[in-house]
C-alpha positions as a Markdown table, in Angstrom:
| # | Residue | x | y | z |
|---|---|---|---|---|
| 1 | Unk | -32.5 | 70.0 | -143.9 |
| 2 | Unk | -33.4 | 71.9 | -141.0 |
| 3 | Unk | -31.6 | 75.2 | -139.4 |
| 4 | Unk | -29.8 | 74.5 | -135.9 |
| 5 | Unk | -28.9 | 77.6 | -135.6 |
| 6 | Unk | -26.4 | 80.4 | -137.4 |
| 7 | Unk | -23.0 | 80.3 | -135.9 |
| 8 | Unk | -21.0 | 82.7 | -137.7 |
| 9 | Unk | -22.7 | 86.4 | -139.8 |
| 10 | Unk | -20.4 | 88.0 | -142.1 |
| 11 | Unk | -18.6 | 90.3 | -139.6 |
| 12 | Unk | -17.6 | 86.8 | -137.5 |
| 13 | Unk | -16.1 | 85.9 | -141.2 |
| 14 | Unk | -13.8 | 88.9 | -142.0 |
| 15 | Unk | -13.0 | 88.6 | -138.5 |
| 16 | Unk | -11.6 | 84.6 | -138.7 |
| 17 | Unk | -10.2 | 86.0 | -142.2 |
| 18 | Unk | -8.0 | 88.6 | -140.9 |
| 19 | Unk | -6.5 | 86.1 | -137.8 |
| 20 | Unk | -6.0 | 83.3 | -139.7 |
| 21 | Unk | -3.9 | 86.0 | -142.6 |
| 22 | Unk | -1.9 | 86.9 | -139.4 |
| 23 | Unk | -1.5 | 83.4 | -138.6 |
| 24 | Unk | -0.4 | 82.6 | -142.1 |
| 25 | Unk | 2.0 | 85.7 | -141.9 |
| 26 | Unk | 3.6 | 85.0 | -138.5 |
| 27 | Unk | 4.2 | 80.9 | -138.9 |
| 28 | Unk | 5.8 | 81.7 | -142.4 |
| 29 | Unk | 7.6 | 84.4 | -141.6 |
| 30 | Unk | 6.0 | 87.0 | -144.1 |
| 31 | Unk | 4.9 | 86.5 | -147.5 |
| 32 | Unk | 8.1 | 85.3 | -149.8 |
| 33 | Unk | 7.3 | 81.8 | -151.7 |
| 34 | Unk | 3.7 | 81.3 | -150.4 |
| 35 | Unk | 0.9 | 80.6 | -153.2 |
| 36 | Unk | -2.0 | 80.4 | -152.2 |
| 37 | Unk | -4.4 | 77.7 | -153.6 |
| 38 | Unk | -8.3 | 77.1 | -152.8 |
| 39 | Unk | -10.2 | 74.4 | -153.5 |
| 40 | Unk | -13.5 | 74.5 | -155.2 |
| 41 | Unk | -15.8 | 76.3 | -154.7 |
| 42 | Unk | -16.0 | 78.4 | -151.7 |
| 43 | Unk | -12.0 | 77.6 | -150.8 |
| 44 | Unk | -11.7 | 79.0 | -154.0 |
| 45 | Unk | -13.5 | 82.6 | -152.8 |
| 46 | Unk | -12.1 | 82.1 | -149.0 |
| 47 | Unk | -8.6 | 81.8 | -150.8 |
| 48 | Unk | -9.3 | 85.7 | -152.4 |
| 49 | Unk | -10.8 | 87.0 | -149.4 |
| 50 | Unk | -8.1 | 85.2 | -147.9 |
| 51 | Unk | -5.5 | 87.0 | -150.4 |
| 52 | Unk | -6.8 | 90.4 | -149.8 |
| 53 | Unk | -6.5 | 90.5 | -146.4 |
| 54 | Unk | -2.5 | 89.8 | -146.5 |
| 55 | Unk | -1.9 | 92.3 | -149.7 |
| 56 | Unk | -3.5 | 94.9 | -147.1 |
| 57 | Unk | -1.4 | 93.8 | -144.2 |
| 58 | Unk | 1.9 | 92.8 | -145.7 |
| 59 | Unk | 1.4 | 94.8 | -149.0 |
| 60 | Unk | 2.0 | 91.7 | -151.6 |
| 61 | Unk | 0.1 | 89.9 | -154.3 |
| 62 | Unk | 0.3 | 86.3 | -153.9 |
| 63 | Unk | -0.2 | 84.0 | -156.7 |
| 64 | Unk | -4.0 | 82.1 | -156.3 |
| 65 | Unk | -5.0 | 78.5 | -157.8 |
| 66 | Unk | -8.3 | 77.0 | -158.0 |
| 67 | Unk | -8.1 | 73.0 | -157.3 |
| 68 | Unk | -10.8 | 71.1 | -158.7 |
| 69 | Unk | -10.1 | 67.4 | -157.0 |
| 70 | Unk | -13.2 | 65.5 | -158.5 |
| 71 | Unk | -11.0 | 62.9 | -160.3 |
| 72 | Unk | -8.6 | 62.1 | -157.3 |
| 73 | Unk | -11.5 | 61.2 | -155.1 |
| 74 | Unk | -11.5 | 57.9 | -153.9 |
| 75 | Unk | -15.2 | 57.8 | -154.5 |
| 76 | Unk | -15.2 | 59.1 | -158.1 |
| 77 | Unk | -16.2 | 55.8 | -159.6 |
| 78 | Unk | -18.5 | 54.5 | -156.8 |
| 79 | Unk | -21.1 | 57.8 | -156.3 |
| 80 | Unk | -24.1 | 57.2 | -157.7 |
| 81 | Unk | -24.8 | 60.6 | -159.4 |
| 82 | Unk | -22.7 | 61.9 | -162.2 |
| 83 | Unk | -19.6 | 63.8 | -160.9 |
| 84 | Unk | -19.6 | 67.8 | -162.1 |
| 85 | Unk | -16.1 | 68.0 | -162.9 |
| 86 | Unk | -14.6 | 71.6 | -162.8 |
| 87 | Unk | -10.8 | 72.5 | -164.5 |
| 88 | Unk | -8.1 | 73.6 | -162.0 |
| 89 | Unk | -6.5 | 76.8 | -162.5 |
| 90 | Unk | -3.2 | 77.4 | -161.6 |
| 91 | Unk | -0.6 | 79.5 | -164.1 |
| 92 | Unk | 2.0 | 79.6 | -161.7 |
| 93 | Unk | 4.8 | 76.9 | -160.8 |
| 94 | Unk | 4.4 | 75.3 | -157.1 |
| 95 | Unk | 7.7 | 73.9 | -157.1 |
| 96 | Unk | 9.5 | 74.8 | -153.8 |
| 97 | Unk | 6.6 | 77.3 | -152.6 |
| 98 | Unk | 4.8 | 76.7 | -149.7 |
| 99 | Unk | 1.5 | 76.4 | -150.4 |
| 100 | Unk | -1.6 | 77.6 | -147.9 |
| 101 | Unk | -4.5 | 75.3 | -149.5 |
| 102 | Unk | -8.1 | 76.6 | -148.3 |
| 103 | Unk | -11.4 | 75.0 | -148.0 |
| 104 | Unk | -14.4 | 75.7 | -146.2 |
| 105 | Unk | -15.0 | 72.6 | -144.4 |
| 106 | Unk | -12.6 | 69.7 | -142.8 |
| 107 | Unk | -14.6 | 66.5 | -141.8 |
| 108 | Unk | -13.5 | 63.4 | -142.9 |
| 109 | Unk | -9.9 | 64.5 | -144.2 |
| 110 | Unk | -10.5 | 62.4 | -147.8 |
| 111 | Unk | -10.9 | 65.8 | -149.7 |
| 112 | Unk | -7.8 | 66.9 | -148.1 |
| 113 | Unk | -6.0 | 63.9 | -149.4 |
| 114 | Unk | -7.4 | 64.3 | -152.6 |
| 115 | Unk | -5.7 | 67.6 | -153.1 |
| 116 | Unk | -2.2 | 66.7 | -152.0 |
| 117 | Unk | -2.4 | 64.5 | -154.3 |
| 118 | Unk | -3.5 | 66.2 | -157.3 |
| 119 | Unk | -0.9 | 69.2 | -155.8 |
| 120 | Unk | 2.2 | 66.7 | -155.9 |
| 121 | Unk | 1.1 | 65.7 | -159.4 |
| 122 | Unk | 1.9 | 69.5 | -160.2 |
| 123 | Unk | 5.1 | 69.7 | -158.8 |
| 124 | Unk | 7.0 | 69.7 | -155.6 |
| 125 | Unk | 6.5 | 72.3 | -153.3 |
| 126 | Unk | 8.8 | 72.9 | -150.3 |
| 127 | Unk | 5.5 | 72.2 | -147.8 |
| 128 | Unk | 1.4 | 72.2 | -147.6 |
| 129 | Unk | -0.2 | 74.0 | -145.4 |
| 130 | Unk | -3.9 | 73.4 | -144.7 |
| 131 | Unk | -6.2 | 76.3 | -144.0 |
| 132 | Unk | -9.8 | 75.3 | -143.0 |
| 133 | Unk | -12.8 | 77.9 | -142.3 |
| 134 | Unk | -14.6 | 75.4 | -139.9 |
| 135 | Unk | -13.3 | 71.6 | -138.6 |
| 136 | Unk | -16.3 | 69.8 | -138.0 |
| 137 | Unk | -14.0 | 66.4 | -136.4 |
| 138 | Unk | -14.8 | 63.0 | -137.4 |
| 139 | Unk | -11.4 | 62.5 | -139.4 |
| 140 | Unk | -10.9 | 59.5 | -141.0 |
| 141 | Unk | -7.6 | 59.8 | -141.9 |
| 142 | Unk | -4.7 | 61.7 | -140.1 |
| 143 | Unk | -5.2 | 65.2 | -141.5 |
| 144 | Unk | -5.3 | 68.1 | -139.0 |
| 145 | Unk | -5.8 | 72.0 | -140.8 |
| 146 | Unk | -2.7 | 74.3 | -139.8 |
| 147 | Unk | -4.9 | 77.3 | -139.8 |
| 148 | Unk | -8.5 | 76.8 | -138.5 |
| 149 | Unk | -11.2 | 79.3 | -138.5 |
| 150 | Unk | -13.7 | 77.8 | -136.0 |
| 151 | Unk | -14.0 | 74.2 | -134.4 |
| 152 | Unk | -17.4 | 73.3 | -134.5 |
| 153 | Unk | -18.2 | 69.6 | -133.3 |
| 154 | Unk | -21.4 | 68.3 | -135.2 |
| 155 | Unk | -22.7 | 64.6 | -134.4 |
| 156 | Unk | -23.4 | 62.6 | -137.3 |
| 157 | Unk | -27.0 | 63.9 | -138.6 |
| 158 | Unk | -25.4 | 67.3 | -138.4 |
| 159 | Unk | -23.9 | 69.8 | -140.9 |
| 160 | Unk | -21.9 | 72.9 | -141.6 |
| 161 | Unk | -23.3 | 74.5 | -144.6 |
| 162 | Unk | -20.9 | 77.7 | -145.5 |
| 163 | Unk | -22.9 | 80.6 | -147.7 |
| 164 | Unk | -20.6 | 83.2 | -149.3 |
| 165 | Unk | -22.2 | 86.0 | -151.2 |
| 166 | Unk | -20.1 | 85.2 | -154.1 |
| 167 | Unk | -22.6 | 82.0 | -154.7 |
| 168 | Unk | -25.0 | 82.3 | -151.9 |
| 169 | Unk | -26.2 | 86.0 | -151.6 |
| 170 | Unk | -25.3 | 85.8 | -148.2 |
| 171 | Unk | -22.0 | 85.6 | -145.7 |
| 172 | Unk | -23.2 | 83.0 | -142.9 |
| 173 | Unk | -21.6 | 79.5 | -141.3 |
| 174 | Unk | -25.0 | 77.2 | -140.2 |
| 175 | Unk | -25.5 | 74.2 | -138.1 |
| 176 | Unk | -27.9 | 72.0 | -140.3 |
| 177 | Unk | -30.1 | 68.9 | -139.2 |
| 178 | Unk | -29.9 | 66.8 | -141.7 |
| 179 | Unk | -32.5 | 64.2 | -142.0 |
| 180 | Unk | -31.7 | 60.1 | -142.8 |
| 181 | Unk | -31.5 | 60.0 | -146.5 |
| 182 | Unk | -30.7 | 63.7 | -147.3 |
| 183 | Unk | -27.3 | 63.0 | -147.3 |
């Protein structure tokens, strides 16, 4: 894997962070009923950060879940290395909230289907809303984020690899080269 170049350093992060908690605030209208619910692992941290930021500008703790979707994938069964399955961890009930579910990167849209479907196995909330750091495009399904961070077009032997200092030691967005069989 080789370094394209960095796109985003960490003030370029809390800055994304604090539009997209604006965002969130203004399409919903304030806080009331929204949970917010990232996905493992770095939509989990995105979803703190994420939760910080609107306690400081509309001055409420929201609820936060951790959605592990390793079992819903339609892959699961045909990967050839062994799955690390992680527990989700959400103590509070979804039913008619509207949920703001964060991940670090939207490419092919299958994670994204993997979680509504392992959120309406939960309960029914009143709507998902899809909050994505960085779209990369090539969907493969018909998901679109409602909150996006950055757009950052990659061709196929590309990457986005996100760091967060919570597991990386760093805050940082790359462009990767990824070489034929690293994938």
């Amino acid at each position: 894997m080789k370094i394209r170049t960095k796109v985003i350093d960490t003030d370029g992060l809390g800055r994304i962070l604090t539009r997209i908690s604006h965002e969130i605030l203004e399409k919903n209208k304030g806080s009331k009923n929204i949970v917010l619910m990232g996905m493992r692992t770095r939509g989990e941290f995105l979803a703190k950060r994420i939760s910080k930021k609107l306690k400081s500008i509309d001055g409420e703790d929201l609820p936060i879940g951790v959605l592990d979707v390793t079992l819903y994938r339609d892959d699961f069964r045909t990967r050839i290395k062994q799955p690390q399955v992680s527990v989700s961890d959400i103590t509070f009930d979804i039913n008619e909230k509207h949920i703001i579910l964060v991940d670090d990167v939207l490419y092919t849209g299958r994670t994204v289907r993997s979680a509504m479907n392992a959120i309406m196995d939960l309960g029914r909330p009143a709507s998902i809303q899809l909050c994505i750091l960085v779209d990369r495009g090539h969907r493969e399904l018909p998901i679109r984020a409602d909150y996006v961070g950055k757009n950052i077009p990659t061709s196929h032997n590309e990457e986005i690899k996100v760091r967060m200092t919570e597991v990386d030691e760093e805050d940082a967005i790359y462009l990767v080269e990824v070489e034929k069989g690293e994938e």
